[in-house]
C-alpha positions in Angstrom: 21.7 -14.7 65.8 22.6 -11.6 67.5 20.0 -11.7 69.6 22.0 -14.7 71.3 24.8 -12.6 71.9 22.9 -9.4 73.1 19.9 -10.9 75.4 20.2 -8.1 77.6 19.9 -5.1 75.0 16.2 -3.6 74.8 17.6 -2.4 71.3 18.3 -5.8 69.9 14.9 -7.4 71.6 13.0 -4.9 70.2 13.6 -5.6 66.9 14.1 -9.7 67.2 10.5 -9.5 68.5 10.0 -7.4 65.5 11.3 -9.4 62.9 9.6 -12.5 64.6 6.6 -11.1 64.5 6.7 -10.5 60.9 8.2 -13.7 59.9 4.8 -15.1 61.4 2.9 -12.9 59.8 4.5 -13.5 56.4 4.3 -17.0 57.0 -0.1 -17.0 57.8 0.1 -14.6 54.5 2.0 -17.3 52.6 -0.5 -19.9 53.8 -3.7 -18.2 52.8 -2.1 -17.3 49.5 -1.1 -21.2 48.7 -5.1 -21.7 49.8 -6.2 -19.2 47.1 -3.9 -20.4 44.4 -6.7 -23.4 43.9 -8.5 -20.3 42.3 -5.9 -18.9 40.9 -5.8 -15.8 42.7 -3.0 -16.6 45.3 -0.7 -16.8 42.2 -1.1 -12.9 42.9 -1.3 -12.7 46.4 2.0 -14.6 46.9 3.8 -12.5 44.6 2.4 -9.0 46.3 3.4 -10.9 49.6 7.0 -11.4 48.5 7.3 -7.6 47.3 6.2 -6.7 50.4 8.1 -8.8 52.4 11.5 -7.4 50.8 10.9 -4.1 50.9 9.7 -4.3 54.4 12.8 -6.0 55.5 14.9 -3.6 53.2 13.3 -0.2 55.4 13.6 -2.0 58.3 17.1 -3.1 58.2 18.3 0.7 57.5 16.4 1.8 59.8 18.1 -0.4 62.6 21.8 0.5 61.0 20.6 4.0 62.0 19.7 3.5 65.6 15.8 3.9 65.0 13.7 1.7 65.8 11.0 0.5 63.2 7.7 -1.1 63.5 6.3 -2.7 60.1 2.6 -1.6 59.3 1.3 -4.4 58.5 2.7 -7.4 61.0 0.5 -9.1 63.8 2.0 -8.8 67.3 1.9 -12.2 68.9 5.2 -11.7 70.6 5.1 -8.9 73.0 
């Protein structure tokens, strides 16, 4: 939603493309993990995903209130 506002901030793109990036790669984690629950494992996998996914978010969000700029270890760039 801010990004609509500030388009024209390198700041705020940076971390839109960020956070889009790891939205998708949350979602292609969440999709493989309902695949595996038909042997029980993605039970697990989903869980560890969801974990991950909040305290990514979490470390990423004080990072931005601080001016930093973070990248999150594990996300797939598609958006560049």
């Amino acid at each position: 939603m801010v990004y609509l506002i500030k388009k024209e901030d390198p700041f705020v793109q940076d971390h839109a493309k960020e956070a889009l990036n790891w939205s998708i790669t949350v979602m292609i984690g969440y999709a493989i993990s309902w695949v595996l629950m038909l042997i029980l494992v993605g039970f697990l996998t989903a869980f560890a995903l969801g974990i991950a996914h909040l305290v990514f978010c979490i470390i990423a969000a004080v990072s931005a209130s601080k001016g930093e700029t973070y990248r999150l270890p594990f996300a797939i760039r598609l958006i560049k």
